[in-house]
C-alpha positions in Angstrom: 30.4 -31.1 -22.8 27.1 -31.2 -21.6 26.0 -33.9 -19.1 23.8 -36.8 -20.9 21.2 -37.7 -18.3 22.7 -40.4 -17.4 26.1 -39.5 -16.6 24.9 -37.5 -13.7 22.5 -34.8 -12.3 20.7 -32.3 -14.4 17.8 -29.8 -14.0 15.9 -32.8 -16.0 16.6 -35.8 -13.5 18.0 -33.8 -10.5 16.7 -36.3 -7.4 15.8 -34.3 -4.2 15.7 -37.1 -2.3 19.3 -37.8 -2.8 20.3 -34.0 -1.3 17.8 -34.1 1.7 16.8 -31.1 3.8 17.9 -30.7 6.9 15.6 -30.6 9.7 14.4 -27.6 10.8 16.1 -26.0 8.0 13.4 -23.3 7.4 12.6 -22.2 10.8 16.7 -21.5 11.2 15.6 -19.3 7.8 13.1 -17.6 9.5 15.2 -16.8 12.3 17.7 -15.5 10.0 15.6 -13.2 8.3 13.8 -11.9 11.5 17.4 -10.8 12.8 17.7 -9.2 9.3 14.4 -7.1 10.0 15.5 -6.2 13.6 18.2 -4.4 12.3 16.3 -2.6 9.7 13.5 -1.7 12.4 16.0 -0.9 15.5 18.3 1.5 12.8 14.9 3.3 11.5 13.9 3.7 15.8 17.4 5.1 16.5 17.3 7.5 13.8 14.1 8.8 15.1 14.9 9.6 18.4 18.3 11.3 17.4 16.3 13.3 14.9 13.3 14.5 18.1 16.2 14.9 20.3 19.1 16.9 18.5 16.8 17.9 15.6 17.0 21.5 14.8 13.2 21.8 13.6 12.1 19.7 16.3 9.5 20.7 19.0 9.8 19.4 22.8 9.6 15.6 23.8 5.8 14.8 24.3 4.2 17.8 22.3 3.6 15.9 19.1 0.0 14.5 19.6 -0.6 10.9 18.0 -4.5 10.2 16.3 -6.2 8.0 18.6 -6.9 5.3 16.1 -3.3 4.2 16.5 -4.2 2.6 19.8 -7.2 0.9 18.0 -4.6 -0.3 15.7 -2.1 -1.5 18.7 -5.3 -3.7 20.2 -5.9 -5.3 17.3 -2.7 -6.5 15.9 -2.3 -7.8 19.5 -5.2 -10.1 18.8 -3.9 -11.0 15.7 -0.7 -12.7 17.8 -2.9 -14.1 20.0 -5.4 -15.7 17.1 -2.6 -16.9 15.2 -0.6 -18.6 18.3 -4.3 -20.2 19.5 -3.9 -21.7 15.7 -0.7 -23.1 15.9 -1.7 -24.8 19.2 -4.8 -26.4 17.6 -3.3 -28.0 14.7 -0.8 -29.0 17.6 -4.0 -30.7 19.2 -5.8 -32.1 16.3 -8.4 -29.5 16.3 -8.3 -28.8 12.8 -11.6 -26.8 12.8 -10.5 -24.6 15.8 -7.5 -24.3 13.5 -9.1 -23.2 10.1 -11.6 -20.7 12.4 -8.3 -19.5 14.1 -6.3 -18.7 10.7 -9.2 -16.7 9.1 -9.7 -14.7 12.2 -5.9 -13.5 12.2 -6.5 -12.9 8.6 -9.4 -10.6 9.2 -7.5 -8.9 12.3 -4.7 -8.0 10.5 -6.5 -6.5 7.6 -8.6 -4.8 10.1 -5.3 -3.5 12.0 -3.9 -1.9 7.9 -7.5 -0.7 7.4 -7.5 0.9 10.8 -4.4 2.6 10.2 -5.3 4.5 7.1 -7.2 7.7 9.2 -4.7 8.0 10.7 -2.1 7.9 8.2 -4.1 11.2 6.7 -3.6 12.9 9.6 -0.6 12.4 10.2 0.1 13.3 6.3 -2.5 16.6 6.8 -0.1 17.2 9.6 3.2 16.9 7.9 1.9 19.2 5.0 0.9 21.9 7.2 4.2 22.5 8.7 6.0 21.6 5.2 3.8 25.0 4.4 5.2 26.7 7.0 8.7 25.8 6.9 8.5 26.9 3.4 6.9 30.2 4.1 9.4 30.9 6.9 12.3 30.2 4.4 11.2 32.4 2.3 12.3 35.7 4.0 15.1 34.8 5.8 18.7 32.7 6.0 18.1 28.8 7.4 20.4 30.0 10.6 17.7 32.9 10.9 14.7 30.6 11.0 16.4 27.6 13.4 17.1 31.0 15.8 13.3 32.1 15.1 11.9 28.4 16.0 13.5 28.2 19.8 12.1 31.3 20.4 8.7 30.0 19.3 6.1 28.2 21.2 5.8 24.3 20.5 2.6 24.6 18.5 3.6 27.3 16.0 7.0 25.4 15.7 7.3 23.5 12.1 8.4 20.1 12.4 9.2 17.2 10.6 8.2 14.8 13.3 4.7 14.2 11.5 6.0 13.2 8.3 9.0 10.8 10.0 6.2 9.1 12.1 4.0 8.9 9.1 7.2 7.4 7.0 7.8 4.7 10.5 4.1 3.5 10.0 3.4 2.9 6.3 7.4 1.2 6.7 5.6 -1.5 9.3 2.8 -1.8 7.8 4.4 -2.6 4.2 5.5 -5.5 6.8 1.9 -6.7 7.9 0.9 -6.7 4.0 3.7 -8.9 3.6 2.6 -11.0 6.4 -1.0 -10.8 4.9 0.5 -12.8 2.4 1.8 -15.4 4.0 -1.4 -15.7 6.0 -3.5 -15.8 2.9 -1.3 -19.1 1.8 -1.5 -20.4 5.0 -5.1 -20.1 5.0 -5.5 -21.8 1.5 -3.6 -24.6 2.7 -5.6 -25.4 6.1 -8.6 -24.8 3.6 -7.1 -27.6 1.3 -6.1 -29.7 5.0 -2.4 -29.4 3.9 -1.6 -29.2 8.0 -1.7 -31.7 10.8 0.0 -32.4 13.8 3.3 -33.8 12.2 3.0 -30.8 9.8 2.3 -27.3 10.9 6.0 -25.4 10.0 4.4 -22.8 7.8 2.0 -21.9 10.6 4.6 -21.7 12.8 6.6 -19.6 10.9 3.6 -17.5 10.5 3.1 -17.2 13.9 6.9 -16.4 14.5 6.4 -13.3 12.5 3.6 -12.1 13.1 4.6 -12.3 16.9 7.6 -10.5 15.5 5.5 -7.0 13.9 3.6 -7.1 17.3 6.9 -6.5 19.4 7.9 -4.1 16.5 5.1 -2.1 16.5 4.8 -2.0 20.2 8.5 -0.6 21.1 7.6 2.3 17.5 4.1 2.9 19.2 5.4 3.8 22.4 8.6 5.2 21.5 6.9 7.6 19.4 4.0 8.3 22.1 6.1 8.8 25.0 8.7 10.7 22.9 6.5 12.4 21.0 
């Protein structure tokens, strides 16, 4: 039978305060899902450099030329960590204004770094498609064992490769990770707007701060793996 509400705990008079939280509960969370991404992220990065360096199509290590905006990119989302870990030490130190200004700017910087990233994202997809073209027309008039034997003959720029389209795939999969982190941001935001944070609070902006410091590590070990690999 159904429990009447008061023989015990329902959805209509469940109590919270009778189950509390423990401390720290959420940040142990965060952790959690952090390791979660690391795999994803450190399985994606070993793929790609088995695929440059045992990949039949592939070109030589350091002959695949990345757009220059990309470095743009890797400046900004570094200010982003350091904008968003400035915040977390003013609400530390009751500087709730420096906090609000703080929060906004790492808002604007990492919509800065997505917007950045969009040239460069069509080259890299211009890229992808005119080797894709070439591949295609190669296939066309001879066996796949004909072609591989064909492209180690051939010099590094007429070779066609999928590198541009893997690296391509890499950046929109990181940056599908800053949108989310947008998010997060953008609720942060609202709530130092609404003065939801002080000194005793701060978690959400900490946990903010955890990840965002967590795409800047990610993106620096893809960005230089895939510029000094190439």
């Amino acid at each position: 039978m159904p429990s009447s509400p008061t023989s015990g705990h329902t959805l209509l008079n469940f109590n919270r305060s009778d189950y509390p939280i423990p401390p720290k509960t959420a940040t142990v969370g965060m952790w959690i899902f952090l390791a979660s991404l690391t795999m994803l992220f450190a399985a994606t990065m070993l793929a790609y450099v088995i695929i440059r360096f045992t990949g039949a199509f592939s070109p030589s290590i350091g002959s695949v030329t990345l757009p220059w905006t990309l470095w743009v990119s890797t400046a900004v989302v570094l200010a982003a960590s350091v904008t968003i870990q400035m915040a977390v030490n003013a609400v530390r130190s009751r500087k709730l204004q420096k906090f609000k200004f703080l929060v906004f700017l790492t808002v604007i910087l990492g919509t800065a770094f997505c917007l950045i990233q969009l040239p460069a994202l069509a080259s890299l997809w211009t890229e992808h498609w005119q080797h894709a073209s070439r591949k295609t027309e190669a296939l066309a008039g001879a066996s796949l064992s004909q072609v591989v034997i064909q492209q180690r003959d051939m010099p590094n720029q007429d070779r066609f490769t999928p590198v541009y389209g893997l690296v391509l795939v890499l950046i929109v999969v990181h940056a599908a990770h800053v949108l989310g982190g947008l998010v997060h941001l953008l609720i942060v935001t609202r709530g130092a707007i609404l003065n939801h944070y002080d000194y005793e609070y701060y978690a959400p902006v900490k946990h903010a701060a955890m990840y965002w410091h967590f795409l800047d590590i990610v993106w620096l070990v893809m960005f230089f793996t895939m510029f000094f690999v190439g």
